[in-house]
Chimera marker file (.cmm) of the C-alpha trace (Angstrom):
<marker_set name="trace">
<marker id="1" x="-10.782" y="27.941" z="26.663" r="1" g="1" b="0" radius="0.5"/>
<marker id="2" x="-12.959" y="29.574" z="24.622" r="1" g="1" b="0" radius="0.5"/>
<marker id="3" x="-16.412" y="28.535" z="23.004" r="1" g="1" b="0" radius="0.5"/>
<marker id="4" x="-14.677" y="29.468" z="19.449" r="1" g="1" b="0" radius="0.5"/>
<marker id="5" x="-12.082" y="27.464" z="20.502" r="1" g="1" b="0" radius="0.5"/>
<marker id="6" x="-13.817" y="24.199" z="21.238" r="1" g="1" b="0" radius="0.5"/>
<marker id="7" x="-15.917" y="24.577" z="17.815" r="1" g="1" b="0" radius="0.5"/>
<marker id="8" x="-12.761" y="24.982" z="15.901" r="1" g="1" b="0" radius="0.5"/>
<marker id="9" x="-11.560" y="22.370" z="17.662" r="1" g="1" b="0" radius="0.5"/>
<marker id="10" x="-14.099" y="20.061" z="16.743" r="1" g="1" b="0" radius="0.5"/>
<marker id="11" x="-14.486" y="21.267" z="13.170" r="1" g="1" b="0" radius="0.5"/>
<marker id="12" x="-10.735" y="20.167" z="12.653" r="1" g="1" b="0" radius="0.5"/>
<marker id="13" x="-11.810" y="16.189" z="13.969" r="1" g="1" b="0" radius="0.5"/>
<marker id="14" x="-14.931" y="15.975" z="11.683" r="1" g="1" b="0" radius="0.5"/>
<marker id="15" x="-12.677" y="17.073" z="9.075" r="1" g="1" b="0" radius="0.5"/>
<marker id="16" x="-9.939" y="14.804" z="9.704" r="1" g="1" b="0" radius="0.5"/>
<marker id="17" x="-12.415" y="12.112" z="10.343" r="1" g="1" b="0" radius="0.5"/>
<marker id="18" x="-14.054" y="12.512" z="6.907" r="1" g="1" b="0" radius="0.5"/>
<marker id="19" x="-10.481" y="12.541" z="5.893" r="1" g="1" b="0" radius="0.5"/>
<marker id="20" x="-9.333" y="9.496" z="7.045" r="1" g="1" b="0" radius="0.5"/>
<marker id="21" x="-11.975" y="6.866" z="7.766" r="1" g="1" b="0" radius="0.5"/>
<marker id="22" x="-9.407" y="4.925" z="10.136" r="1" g="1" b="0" radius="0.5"/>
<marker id="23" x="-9.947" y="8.362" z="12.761" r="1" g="1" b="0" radius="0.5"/>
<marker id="24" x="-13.116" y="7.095" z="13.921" r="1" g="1" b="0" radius="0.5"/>
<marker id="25" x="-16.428" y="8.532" z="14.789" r="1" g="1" b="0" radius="0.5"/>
<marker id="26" x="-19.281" y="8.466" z="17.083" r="1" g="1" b="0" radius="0.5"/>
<marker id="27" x="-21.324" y="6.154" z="15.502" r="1" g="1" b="0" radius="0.5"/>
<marker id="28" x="-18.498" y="3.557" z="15.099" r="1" g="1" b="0" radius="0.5"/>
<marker id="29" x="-18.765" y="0.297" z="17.055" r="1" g="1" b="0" radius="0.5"/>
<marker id="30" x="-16.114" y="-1.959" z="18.643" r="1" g="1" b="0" radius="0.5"/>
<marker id="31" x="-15.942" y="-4.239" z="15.908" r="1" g="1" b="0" radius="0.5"/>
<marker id="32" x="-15.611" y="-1.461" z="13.052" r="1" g="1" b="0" radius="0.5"/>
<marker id="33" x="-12.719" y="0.061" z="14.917" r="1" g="1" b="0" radius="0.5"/>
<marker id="34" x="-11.142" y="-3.721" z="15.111" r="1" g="1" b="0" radius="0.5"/>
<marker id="35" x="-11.527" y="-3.954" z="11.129" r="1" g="1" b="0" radius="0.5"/>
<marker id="36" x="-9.403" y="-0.729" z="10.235" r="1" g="1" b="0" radius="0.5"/>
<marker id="37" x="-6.804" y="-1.340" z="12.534" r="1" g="1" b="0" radius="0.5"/>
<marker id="38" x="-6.156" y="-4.774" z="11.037" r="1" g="1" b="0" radius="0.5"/>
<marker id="39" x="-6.791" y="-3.775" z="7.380" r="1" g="1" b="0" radius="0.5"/>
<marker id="40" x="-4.127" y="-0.807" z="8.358" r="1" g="1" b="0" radius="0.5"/>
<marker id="41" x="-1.384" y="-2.927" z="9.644" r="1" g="1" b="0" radius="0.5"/>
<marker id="42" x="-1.855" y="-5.765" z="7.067" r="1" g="1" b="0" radius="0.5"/>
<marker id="43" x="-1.833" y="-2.941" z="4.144" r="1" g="1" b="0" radius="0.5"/>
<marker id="44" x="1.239" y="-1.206" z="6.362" r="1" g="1" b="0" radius="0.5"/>
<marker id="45" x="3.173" y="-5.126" z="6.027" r="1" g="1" b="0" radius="0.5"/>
<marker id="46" x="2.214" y="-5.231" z="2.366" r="1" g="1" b="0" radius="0.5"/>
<marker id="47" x="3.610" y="-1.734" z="1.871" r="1" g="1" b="0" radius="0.5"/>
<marker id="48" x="7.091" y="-1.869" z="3.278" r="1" g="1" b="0" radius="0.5"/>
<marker id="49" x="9.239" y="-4.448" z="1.726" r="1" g="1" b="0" radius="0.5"/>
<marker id="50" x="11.435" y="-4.929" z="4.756" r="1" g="1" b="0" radius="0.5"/>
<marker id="51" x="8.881" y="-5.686" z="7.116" r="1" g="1" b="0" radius="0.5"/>
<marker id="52" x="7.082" y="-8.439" z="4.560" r="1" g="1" b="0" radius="0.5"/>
<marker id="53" x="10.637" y="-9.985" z="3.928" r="1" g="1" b="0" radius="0.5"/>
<marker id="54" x="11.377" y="-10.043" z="7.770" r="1" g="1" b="0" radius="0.5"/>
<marker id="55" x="7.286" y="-11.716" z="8.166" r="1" g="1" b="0" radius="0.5"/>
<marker id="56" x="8.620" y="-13.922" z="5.212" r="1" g="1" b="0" radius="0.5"/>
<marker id="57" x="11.980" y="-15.058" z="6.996" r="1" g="1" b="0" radius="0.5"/>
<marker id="58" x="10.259" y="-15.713" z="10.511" r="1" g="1" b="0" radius="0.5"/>
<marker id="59" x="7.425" y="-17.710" z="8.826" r="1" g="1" b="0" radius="0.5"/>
<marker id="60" x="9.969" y="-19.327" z="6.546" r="1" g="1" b="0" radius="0.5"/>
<marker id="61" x="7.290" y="-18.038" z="3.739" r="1" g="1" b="0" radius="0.5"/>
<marker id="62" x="8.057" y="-16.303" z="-0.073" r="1" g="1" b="0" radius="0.5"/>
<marker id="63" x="7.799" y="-12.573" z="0.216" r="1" g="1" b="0" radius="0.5"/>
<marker id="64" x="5.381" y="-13.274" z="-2.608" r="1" g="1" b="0" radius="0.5"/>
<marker id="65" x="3.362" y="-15.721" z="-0.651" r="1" g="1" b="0" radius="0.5"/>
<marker id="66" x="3.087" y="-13.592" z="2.458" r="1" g="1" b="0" radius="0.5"/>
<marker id="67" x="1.610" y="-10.512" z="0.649" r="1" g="1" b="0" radius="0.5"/>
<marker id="68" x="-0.628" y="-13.231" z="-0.855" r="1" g="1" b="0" radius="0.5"/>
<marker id="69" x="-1.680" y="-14.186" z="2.579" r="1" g="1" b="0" radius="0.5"/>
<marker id="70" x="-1.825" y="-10.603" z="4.224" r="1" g="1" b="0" radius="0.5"/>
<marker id="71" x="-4.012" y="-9.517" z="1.171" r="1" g="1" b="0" radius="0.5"/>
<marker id="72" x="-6.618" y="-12.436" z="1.924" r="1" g="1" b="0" radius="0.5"/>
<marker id="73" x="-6.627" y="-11.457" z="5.328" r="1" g="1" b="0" radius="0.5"/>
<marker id="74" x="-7.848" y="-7.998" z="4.457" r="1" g="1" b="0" radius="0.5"/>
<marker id="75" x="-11.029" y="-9.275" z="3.444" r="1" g="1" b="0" radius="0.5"/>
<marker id="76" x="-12.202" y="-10.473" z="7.036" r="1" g="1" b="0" radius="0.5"/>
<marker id="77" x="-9.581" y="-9.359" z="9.338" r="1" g="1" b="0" radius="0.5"/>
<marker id="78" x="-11.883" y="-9.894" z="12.518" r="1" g="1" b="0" radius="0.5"/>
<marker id="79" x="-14.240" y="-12.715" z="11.106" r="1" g="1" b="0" radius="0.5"/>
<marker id="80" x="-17.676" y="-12.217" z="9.739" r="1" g="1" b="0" radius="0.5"/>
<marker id="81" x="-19.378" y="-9.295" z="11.026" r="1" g="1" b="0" radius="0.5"/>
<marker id="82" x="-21.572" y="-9.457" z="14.529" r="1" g="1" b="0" radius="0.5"/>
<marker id="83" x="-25.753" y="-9.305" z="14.071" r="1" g="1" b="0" radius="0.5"/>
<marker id="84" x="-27.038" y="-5.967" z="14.328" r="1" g="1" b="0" radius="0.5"/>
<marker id="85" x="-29.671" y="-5.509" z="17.194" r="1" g="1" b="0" radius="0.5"/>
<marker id="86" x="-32.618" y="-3.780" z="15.322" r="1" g="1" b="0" radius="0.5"/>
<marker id="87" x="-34.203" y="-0.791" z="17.945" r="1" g="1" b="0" radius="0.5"/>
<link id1="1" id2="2" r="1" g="1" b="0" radius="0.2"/>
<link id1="2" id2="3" r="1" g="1" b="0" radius="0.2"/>
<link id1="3" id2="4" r="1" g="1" b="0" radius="0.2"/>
<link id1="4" id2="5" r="1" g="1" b="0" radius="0.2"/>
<link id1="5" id2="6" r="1" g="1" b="0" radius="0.2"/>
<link id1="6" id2="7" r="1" g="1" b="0" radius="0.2"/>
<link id1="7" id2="8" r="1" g="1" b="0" radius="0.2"/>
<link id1="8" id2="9" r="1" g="1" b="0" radius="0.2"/>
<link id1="9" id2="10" r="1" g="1" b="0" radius="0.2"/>
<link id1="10" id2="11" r="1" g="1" b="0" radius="0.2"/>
<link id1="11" id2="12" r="1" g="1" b="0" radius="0.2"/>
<link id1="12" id2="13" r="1" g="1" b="0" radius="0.2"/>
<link id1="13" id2="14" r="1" g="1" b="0" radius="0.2"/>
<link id1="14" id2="15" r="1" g="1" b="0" radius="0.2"/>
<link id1="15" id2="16" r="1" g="1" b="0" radius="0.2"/>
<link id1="16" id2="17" r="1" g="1" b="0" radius="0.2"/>
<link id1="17" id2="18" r="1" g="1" b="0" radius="0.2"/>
<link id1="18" id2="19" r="1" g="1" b="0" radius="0.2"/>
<link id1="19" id2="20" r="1" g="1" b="0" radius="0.2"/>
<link id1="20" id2="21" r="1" g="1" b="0" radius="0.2"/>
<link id1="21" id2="22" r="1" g="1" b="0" radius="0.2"/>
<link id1="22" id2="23" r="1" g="1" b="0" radius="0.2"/>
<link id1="23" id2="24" r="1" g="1" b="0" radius="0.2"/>
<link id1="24" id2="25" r="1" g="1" b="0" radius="0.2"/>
<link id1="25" id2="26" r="1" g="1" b="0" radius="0.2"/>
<link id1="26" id2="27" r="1" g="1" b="0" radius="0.2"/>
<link id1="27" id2="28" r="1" g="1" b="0" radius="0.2"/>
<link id1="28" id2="29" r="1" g="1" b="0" radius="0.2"/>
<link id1="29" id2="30" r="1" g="1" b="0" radius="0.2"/>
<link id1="30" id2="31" r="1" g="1" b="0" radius="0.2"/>
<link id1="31" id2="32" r="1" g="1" b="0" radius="0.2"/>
<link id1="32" id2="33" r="1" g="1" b="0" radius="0.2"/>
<link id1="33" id2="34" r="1" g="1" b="0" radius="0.2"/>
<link id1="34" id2="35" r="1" g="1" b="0" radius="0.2"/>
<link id1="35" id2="36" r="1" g="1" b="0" radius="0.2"/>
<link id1="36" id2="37" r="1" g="1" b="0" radius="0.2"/>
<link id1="37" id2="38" r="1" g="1" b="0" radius="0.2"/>
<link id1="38" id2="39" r="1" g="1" b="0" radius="0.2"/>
<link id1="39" id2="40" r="1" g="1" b="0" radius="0.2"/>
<link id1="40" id2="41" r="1" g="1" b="0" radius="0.2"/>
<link id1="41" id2="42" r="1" g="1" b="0" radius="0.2"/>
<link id1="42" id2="43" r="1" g="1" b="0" radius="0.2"/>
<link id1="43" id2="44" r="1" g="1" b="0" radius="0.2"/>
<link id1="44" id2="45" r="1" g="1" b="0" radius="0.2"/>
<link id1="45" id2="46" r="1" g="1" b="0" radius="0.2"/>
<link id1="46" id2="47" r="1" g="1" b="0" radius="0.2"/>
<link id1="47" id2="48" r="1" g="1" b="0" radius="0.2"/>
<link id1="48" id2="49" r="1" g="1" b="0" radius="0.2"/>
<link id1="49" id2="50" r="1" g="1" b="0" radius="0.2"/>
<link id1="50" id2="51" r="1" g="1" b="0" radius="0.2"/>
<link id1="51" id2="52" r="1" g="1" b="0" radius="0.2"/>
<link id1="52" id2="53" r="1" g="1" b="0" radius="0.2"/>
<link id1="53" id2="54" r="1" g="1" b="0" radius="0.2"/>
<link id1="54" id2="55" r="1" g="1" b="0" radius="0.2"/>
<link id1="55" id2="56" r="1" g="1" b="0" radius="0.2"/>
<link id1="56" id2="57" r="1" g="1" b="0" radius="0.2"/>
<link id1="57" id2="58" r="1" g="1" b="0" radius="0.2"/>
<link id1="58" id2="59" r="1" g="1" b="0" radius="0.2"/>
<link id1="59" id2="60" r="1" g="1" b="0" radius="0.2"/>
<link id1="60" id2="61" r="1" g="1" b="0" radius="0.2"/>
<link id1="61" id2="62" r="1" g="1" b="0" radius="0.2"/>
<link id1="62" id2="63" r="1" g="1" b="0" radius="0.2"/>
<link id1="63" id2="64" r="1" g="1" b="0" radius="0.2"/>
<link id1="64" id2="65" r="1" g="1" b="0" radius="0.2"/>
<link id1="65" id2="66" r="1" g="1" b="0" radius="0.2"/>
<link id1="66" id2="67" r="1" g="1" b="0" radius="0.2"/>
<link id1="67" id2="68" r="1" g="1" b="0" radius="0.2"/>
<link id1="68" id2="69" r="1" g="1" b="0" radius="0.2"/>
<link id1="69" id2="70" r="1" g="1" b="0" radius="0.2"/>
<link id1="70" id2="71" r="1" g="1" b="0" radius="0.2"/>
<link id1="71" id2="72" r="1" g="1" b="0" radius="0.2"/>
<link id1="72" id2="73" r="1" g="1" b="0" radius="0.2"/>
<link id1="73" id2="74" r="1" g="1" b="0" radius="0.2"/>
<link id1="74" id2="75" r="1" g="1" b="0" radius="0.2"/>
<link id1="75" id2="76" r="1" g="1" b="0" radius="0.2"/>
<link id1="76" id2="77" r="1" g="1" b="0" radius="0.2"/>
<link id1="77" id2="78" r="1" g="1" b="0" radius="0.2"/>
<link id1="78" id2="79" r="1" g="1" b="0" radius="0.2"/>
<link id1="79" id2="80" r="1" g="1" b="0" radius="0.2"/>
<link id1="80" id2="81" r="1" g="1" b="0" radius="0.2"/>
<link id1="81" id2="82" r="1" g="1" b="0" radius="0.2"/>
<link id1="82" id2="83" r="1" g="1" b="0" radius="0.2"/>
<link id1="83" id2="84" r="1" g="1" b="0" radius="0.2"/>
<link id1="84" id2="85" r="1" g="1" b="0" radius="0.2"/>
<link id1="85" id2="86" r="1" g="1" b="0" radius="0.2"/>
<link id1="86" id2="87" r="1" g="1" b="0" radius="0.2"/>
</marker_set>
Protein backbone atom coordinates (compact mmCIF):
# COMPACT_ATOMS: atom_id res chain seq x y z
CA UNK A 1 0.00 0.00 0.00
CA UNK A 2 1.00 3.14 -0.84
CA UNK A 3 1.38 6.48 1.25
CA UNK A 4 -1.10 8.12 -1.53
CA UNK A 5 -3.13 5.41 -0.93
CA UNK A 6 -3.67 5.60 2.80
CA UNK A 7 -4.26 9.58 2.48
CA UNK A 8 -6.89 9.00 -0.08
CA UNK A 9 -8.09 6.59 1.95
CA UNK A 10 -8.57 8.66 4.80
CA UNK A 11 -9.71 11.73 2.89
CA UNK A 12 -12.76 9.54 1.67
CA UNK A 13 -13.76 8.79 5.81
CA UNK A 14 -13.47 12.51 6.85
CA UNK A 15 -15.59 13.12 3.99
CA UNK A 16 -18.10 10.60 4.59
CA UNK A 17 -17.94 11.41 8.21
CA UNK A 18 -18.78 15.10 7.63
CA UNK A 19 -21.35 13.54 5.45
CA UNK A 20 -23.13 11.57 7.65
CA UNK A 21 -22.80 12.44 11.33
CA UNK A 22 -24.01 8.76 12.32
CA UNK A 23 -20.14 7.55 10.70
CA UNK A 24 -18.46 8.60 13.71
CA UNK A 25 -15.25 10.27 14.54
CA UNK A 26 -12.37 10.40 16.80
CA UNK A 27 -13.51 12.65 19.18
CA UNK A 28 -16.87 10.80 19.66
CA UNK A 29 -17.52 9.12 23.02
CA UNK A 30 -19.42 5.94 23.97
CA UNK A 31 -22.45 7.60 24.82
CA UNK A 32 -22.65 9.86 21.52
CA UNK A 33 -22.28 6.75 19.42
CA UNK A 34 -25.29 5.13 21.68
CA UNK A 35 -27.52 8.34 20.79
CA UNK A 36 -27.31 8.01 16.85
CA UNK A 37 -27.79 4.52 16.73
CA UNK A 38 -31.06 4.81 18.65
CA UNK A 39 -32.23 8.09 17.01
CA UNK A 40 -31.39 5.97 13.60
CA UNK A 41 -33.43 2.97 14.29
CA UNK A 42 -36.35 4.87 15.96
CA UNK A 43 -36.38 7.38 12.77
CA UNK A 44 -35.78 3.92 10.52
CA UNK A 45 -39.38 2.45 12.54
CA UNK A 46 -41.03 5.80 11.94
CA UNK A 47 -40.02 5.68 8.28
CA UNK A 48 -41.23 2.34 7.05
CA UNK A 49 -44.86 1.80 7.50
CA UNK A 50 -44.61 -1.96 7.73
CA UNK A 51 -42.27 -2.15 10.40
CA UNK A 52 -44.38 0.61 12.70
CA UNK A 53 -47.65 -1.42 11.90
CA UNK A 54 -45.87 -4.79 12.80
CA UNK A 55 -44.35 -2.62 16.36
CA UNK A 56 -48.12 -1.53 16.48
CA UNK A 57 -49.63 -5.19 16.23
CA UNK A 58 -47.02 -6.78 18.76
CA UNK A 59 -47.60 -3.91 21.27
CA UNK A 60 -51.30 -4.05 20.52
CA UNK A 61 -50.67 -0.05 19.97
CA UNK A 62 -52.28 2.51 16.97
CA UNK A 63 -49.75 2.90 14.23
CA UNK A 64 -50.45 6.51 15.12
CA UNK A 65 -49.65 6.07 18.73
CA UNK A 66 -46.43 4.17 18.18
CA UNK A 67 -44.82 6.86 15.90
CA UNK A 68 -46.06 9.12 18.73
CA UNK A 69 -44.05 7.12 21.14
CA UNK A 70 -40.89 6.41 18.89
CA UNK A 71 -40.79 10.25 18.17
CA UNK A 72 -40.63 11.03 22.07
CA UNK A 73 -38.07 8.60 22.39
CA UNK A 74 -35.84 10.46 19.98
CA UNK A 75 -35.41 13.14 22.31
CA UNK A 76 -33.38 11.07 25.01
CA UNK A 77 -32.85 7.77 23.52
CA UNK A 78 -30.04 6.83 26.15
CA UNK A 79 -31.22 9.09 29.15
CA UNK A 80 -29.80 12.41 30.08
CA UNK A 81 -26.37 12.90 29.04
CA UNK A 82 -23.21 11.68 31.42
CA UNK A 83 -21.05 14.77 33.30
CA UNK A 84 -18.20 15.81 31.38
CA UNK A 85 -14.80 15.43 33.29
CA UNK A 86 -13.21 18.96 32.83
CA UNK A 87 -9.03 18.38 32.10
Amino acid sequence: MQASDRFNINSQLEHLQAKYVGTGHADLNRFEWAVNIQRDSYASYVGHYPLLAYFAVAENESIGRERYNFMQKMLLPCGLPPEREED
